[in-house]
C-alpha positions as CSV (number, residue, x, y, z in Angstrom):
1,X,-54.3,60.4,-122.7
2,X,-50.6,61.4,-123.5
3,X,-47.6,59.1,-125.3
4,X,-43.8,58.4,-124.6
5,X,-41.2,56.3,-125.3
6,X,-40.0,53.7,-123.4
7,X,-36.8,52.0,-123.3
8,X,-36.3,48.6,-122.2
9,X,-32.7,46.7,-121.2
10,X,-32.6,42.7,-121.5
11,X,-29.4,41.5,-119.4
12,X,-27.3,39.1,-120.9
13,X,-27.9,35.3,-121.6
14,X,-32.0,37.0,-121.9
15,X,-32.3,35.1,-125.3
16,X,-30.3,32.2,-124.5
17,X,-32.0,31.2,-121.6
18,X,-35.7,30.6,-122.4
19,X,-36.9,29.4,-119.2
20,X,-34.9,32.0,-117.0
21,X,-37.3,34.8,-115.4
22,X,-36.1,38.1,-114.2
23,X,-36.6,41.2,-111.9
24,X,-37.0,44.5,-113.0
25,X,-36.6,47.7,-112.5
26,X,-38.7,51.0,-113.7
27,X,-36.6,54.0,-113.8
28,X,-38.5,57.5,-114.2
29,X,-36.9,59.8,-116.9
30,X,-36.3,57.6,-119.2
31,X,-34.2,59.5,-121.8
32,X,-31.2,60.1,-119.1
33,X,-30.9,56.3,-118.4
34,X,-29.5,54.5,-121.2
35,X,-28.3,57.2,-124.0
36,X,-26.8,60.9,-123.6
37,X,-28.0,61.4,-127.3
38,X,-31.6,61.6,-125.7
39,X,-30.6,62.8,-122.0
40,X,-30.8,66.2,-120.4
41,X,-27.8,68.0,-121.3
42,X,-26.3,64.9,-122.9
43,X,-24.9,63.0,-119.9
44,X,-27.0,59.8,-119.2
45,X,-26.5,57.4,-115.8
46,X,-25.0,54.6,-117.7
47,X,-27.6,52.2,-116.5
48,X,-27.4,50.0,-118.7
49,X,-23.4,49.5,-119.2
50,X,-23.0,49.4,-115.4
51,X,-25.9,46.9,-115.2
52,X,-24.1,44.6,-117.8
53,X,-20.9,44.9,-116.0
54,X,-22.0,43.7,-112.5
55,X,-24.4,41.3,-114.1
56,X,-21.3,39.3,-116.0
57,X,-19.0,40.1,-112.4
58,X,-22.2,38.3,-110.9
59,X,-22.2,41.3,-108.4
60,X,-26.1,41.7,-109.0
61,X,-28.8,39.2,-109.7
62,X,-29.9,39.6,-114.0
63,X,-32.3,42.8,-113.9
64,X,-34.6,44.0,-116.9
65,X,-34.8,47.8,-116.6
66,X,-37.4,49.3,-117.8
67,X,-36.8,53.8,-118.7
68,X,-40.2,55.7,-118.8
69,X,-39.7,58.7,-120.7
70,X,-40.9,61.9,-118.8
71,X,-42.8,64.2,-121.4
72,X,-41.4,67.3,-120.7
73,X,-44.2,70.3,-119.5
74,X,-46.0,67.4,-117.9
75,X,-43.2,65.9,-115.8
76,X,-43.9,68.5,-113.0
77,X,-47.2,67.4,-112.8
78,X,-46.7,63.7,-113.5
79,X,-43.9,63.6,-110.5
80,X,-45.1,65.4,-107.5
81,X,-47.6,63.5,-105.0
82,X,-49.2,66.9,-104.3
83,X,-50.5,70.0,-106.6
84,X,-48.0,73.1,-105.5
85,X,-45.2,75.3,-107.0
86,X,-42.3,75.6,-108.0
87,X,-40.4,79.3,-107.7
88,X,-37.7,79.6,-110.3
89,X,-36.0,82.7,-109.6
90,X,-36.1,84.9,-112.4
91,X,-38.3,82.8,-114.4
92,X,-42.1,82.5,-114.5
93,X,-43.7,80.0,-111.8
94,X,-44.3,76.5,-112.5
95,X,-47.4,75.1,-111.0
96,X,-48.0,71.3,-110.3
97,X,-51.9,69.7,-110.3
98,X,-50.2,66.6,-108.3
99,X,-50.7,63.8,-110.6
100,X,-48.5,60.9,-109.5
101,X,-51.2,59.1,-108.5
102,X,-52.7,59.0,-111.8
103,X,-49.4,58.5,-113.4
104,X,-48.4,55.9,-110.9
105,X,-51.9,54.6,-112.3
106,X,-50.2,54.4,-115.5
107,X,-47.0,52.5,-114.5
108,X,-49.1,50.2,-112.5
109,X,-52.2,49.7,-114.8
110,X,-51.2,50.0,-118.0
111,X,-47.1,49.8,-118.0
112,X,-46.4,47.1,-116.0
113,X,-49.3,44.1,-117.5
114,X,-47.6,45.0,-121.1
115,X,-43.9,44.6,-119.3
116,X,-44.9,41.0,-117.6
117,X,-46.9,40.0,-120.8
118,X,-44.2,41.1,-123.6
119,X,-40.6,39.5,-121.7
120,X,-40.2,37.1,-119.1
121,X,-40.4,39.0,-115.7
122,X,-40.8,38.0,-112.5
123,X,-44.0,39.8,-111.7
124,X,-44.4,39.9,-108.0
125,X,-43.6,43.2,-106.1
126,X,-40.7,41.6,-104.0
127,X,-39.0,41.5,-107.5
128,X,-40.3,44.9,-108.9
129,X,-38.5,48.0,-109.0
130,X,-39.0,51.3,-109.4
131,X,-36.5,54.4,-109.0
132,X,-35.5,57.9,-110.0
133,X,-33.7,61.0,-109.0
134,X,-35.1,64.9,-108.0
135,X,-38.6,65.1,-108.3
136,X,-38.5,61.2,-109.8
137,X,-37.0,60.5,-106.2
138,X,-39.8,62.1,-104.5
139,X,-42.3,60.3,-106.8
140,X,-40.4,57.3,-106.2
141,X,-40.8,57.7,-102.3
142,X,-44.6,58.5,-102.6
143,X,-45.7,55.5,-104.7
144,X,-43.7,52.6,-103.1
145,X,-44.8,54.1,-99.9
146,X,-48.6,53.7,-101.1
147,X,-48.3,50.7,-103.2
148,X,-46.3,48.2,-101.8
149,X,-48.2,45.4,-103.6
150,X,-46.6,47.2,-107.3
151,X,-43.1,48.1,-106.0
152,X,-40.2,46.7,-103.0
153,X,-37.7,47.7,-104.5
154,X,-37.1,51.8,-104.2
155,X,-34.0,53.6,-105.8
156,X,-34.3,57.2,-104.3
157,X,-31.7,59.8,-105.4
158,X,-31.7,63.7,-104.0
159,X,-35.5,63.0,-103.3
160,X,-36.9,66.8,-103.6
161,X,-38.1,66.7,-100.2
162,X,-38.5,70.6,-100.3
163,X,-42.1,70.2,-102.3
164,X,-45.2,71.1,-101.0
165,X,-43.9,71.8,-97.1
166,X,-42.0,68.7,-96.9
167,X,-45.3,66.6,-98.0
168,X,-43.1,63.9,-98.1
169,X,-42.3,63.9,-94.2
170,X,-45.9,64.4,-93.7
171,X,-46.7,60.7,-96.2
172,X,-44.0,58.9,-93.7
173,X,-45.0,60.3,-90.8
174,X,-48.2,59.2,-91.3
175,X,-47.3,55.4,-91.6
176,X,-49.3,53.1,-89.3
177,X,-47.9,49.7,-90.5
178,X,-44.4,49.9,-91.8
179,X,-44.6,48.5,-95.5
180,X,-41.9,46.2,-96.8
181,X,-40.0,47.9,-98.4
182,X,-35.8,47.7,-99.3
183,X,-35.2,51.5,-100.0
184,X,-31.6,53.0,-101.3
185,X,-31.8,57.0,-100.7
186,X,-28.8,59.2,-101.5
187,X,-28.3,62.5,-102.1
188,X,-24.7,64.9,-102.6
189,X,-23.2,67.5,-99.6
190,X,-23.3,69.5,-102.4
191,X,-27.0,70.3,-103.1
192,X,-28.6,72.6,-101.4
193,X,-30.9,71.9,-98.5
194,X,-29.3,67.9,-98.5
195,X,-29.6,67.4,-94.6
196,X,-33.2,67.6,-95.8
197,X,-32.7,64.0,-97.2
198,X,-30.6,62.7,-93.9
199,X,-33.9,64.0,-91.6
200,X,-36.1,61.6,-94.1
201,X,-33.9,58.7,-93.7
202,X,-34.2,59.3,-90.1
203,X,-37.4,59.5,-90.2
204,X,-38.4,56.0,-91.9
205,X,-35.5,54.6,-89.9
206,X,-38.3,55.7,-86.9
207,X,-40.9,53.9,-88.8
208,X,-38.9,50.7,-88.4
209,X,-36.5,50.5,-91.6
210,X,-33.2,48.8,-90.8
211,X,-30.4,50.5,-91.7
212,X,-28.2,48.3,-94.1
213,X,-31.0,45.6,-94.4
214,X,-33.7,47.3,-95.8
215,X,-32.8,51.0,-96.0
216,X,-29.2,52.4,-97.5
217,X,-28.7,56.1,-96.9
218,X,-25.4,57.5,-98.7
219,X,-23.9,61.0,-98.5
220,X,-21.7,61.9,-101.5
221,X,-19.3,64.3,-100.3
222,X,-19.2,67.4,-102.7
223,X,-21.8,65.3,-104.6
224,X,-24.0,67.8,-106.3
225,X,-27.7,67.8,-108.5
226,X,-27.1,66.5,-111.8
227,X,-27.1,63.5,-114.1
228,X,-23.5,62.6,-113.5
229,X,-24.1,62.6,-110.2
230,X,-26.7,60.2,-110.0
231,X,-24.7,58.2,-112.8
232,X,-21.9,57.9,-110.5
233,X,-24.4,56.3,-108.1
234,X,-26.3,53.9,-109.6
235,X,-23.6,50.7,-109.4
236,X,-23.9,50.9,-105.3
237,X,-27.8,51.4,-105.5
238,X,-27.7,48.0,-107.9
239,X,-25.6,46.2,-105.7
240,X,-28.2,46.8,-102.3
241,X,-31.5,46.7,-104.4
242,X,-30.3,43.4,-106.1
243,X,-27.6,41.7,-104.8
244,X,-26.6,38.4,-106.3
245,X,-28.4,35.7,-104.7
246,X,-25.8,33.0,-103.5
């Protein structure tokens, strides 16, 4: 019942190649990816330049990638797996009702049939991405983890494991069949609470991920929470989520 933009990046030779089918990739917070004119604080991830490059180096297999605007008040709710809060200190409580399944409704129901219908994807889920930073990490995390038939493919940058308890250790923990999954998870030495994210990766790495097959953990050192950050992160999260098939 709500609206947003949505951006959409076509990697070169798209047009020229009529036959040619593609991955892609849905990025959460869609006004940092592509343009700082839109993006929080005016610094965006570069998403799309850094995609061009390594797609013309042939580093990464072509990718269409897909930015799903948040819409602002709603993102808390639209982002977190479980209802909870948020304590801002010296600012007024912000309270979550939990909705990512609903919105991960959205991206699979509704996003996602109009994406494969409109340009020439390769639908499957081995070829299907989905990624995001903070609480779009966590969301990230949450939905791969309980829809492996949508999304394989996880980009996971400083996950907010903090929410809820840890709800996020509590999903993984509770994993009886390890779904397949490639995951990238990062997060900076700078942010607070970061050996939060190396305990997850230890945790899935108990569930049976692979370390440097299907899971890629990277600490940046003095790497802190912001969009230049995860901007600065993006080329070595493309280069393990889709690597140039030989």
């Amino acid at each position: 019942g709500n609206s947003r933009d949505i951006w959409v990046y076509l990697p070169p030779g798209y047009r020229r190649f009529s036959r040619t089918h593609y991955p892609v990739l849905y990025l959460h917070d869609g006004q940092n990816v592509f343009d700082a004119a839109t993006s929080f604080a005016g610094v965006e991830w570069g998403v799309d330049e850094t995609s061009e490059r390594l797609i013309r180096a042939r580093t990464i297999e072509p990718v269409i990638v897909v930015a799903v605007a948040n819409i602002g008040e709603e993102r808390v709710h639209e982002y977190t797996p479980t209802p909870g809060v948020i304590e801002a200190k010296g600012r007024r409580k912000k309270r979550s009702r939990g909705l990512a399944p609903l919105y991960g409704h959205f991206l699979m129901e509704e996003l996602k049939p109009y994406i494969d219908g409109k340009y020439r994807t390769k639908p499957d889920p081995e070829f299907t991405g989905l990624g995001g930073s903070s609480l779009g990490g966590l969301v990230t995390l949450a939905i791969g983890i309980l829809n492996p038939d949508a999304f394989r493919r996880l980009m996971v940058m400083s996950p907010s494991i903090w929410w809820d308890d840890f709800a996020i250790y509590r999903l993984v923990d509770s994993i009886k069949r390890k779904p397949p999954l490639k995951i990238w998870i990062d997060t900076g030495t700078a942010e607070p609470g970061w050996e939060q994210t190396r305990e997850l990766c230890n945790r899935l790495v108990e569930k049976g991920w692979k370390p440097g097959k299907d899971l890629l953990y990277m600490e940046a050192d003095h790497g802190d929470h912001s969009e230049a950050a995860w901007a600065a992160r993006v080329e070595p999260a493309l280069r393990f989520l889709f690597p140039r098939l030989k």
